[in-house]
N, C-alpha and C positions, 0 to 999 in steps of 0.2 A: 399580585406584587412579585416582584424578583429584585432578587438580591442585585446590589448596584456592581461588583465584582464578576456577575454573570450575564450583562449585557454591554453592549459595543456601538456609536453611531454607526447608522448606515447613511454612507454619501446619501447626495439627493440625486448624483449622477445612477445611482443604482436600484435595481426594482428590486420591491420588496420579494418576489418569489426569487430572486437570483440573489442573495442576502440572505435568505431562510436555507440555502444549502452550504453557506461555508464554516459557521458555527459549529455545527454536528462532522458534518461531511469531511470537510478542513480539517477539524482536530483527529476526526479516525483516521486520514492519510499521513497526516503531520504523529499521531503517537506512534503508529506501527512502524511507521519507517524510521521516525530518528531516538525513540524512546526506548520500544521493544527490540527494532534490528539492530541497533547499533549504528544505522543510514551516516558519515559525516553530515552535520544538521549547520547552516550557515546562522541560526540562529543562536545560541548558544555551546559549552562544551568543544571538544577538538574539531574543528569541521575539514580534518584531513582524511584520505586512506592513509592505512600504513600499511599491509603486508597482501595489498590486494593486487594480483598480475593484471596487467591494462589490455584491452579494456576492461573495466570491472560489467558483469553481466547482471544485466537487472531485468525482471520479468513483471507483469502486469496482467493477470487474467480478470475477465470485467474490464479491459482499459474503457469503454465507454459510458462506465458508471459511473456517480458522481463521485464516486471514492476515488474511481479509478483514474478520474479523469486531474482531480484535483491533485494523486500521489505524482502523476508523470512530470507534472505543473512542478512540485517540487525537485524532485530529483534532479531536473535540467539545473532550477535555480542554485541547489548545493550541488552540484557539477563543477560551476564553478569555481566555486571555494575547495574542493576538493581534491584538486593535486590531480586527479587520474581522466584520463573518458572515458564517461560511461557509454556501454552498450544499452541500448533499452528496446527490449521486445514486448510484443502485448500481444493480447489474445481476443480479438474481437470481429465480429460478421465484416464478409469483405467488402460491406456496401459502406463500413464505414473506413475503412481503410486511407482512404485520400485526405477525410479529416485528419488523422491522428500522424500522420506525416507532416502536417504543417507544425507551425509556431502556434502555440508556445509548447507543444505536446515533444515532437521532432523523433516521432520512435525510428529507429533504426532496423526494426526487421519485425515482421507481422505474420500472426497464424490465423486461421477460420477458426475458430473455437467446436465449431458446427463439425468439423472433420477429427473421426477420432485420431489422426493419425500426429495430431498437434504437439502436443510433448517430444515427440520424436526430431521434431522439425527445427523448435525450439532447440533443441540441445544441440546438433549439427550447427544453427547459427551462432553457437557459443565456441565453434569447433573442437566440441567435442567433451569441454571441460565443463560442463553445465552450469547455474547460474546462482549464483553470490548469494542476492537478494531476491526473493519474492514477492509479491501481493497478491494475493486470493483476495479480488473483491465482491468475491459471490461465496467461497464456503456453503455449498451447499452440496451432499450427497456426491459422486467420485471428483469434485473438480478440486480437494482439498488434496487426495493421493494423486491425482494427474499432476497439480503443480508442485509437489513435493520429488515426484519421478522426475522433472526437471531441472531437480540443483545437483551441483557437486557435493564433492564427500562433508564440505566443511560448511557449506551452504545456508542457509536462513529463511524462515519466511513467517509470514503473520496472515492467518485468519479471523476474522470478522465475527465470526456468530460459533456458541459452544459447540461440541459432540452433539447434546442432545438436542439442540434446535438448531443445527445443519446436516443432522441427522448420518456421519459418518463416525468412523470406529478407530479413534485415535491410537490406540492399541496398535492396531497394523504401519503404523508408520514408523519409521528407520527414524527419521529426521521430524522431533514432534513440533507443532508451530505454534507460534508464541499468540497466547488468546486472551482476550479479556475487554470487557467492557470499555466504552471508548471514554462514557462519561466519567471514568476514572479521572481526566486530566481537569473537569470540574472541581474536583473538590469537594463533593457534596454526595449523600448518599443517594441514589435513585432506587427505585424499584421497575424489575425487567423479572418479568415468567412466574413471578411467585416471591422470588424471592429478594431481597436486598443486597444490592452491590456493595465488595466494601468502599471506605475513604479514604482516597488516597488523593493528592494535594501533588499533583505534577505536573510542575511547567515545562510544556514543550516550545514554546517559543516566544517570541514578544516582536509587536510592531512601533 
């Protein structure tokens, strides 16, 4: 049984395996960017920039995860409501590249994640002032300080999975990223690694 408050119809236009990733997946793109970043969210709250120089630089490593794929999907959508244009880079194999150029993704400048020389590349396409907003949708071992080497001084970003189960060393980071379990935005306590999540009861958006 589940709680009536933590399920949702799924169209009959839609399969159930493509349904079983926007729940989970949706809410970890949807809380890091408009909850933990501060992202303007067209869903509730101010959904403006205010003190961001245009374009405002947003980045995406994992863009062809489902995090990653579903956070790009937003940010276009609060683009608009947003006052500024966004720049949006991602970081993904360049076999997928052609995909993430189109609609509804529409990134504006793309790295081989495969090339270490990525961060570097990223920050030149921001000219120079590096980038706003984050998403690490992998956190996992250096890709948490690579994407962090790519914001500016005032910059932001959100990781996915702790220190100790993405196995880097939060400690060395200038700029720490904002972490925490996604099922937070449930409402209800989970259990992940051992131990119990706290409760926390936050709405991030509503359809």
């Amino acid at each position: 049984m589940a709680d009536y408050d933590l399920t949702w119809k799924v169209a009959d236009s839609v399969p159930l395996e493509n349904a079983a990733t926007i729940s989970m997946c949706g809410l970890t793109a949807a809380q890091g960017l408009f909850y933990r970043m501060g992202f303007p969210s067209p869903f509730y709250g101010t959904p403006v920039f205010k003190d961001e120089e245009e374009p405002v630089n947003v980045f995406i490593y994992g863009a062809t995860t489902n995090v990653g794929l579903f956070a790009a999907q937003m940010v276009r959508v609060a683009e608009k409501t947003a006052g500024k244009k966004v720049r949006l880079i991602g970081a993904a194999s360049t076999s997928k590249h052609p995909l993430l150029k189109d609609a509804p993704y529409q990134y504006d400048f793309l790295v081989d994640y495969r090339h270490d020389g990525w961060p570097k590349k990223v920050r030149e396409a921001t000219g120079g002032r590096g980038v706003s907003y984050a998403v690490d949708a992998v956190s996992i071992g250096s890709t948490v300080a690579m994407v962090e080497s790519t914001l500016s001084p005032s910059g932001r970003f959100v990781a996915y999975r702790s220190p100790a189960v993405g196995g880097f060393d939060i400690a060395s980071l200038k700029i720490k990223p904002f972490i925490g379990p996604v099922w937070e935005g449930l409402g209800v306590e989970i259990g992940y690694h051992g131990n119990i999540s706290p409760l926390h009861s936050t709405v991030i958006w509503s359809v």
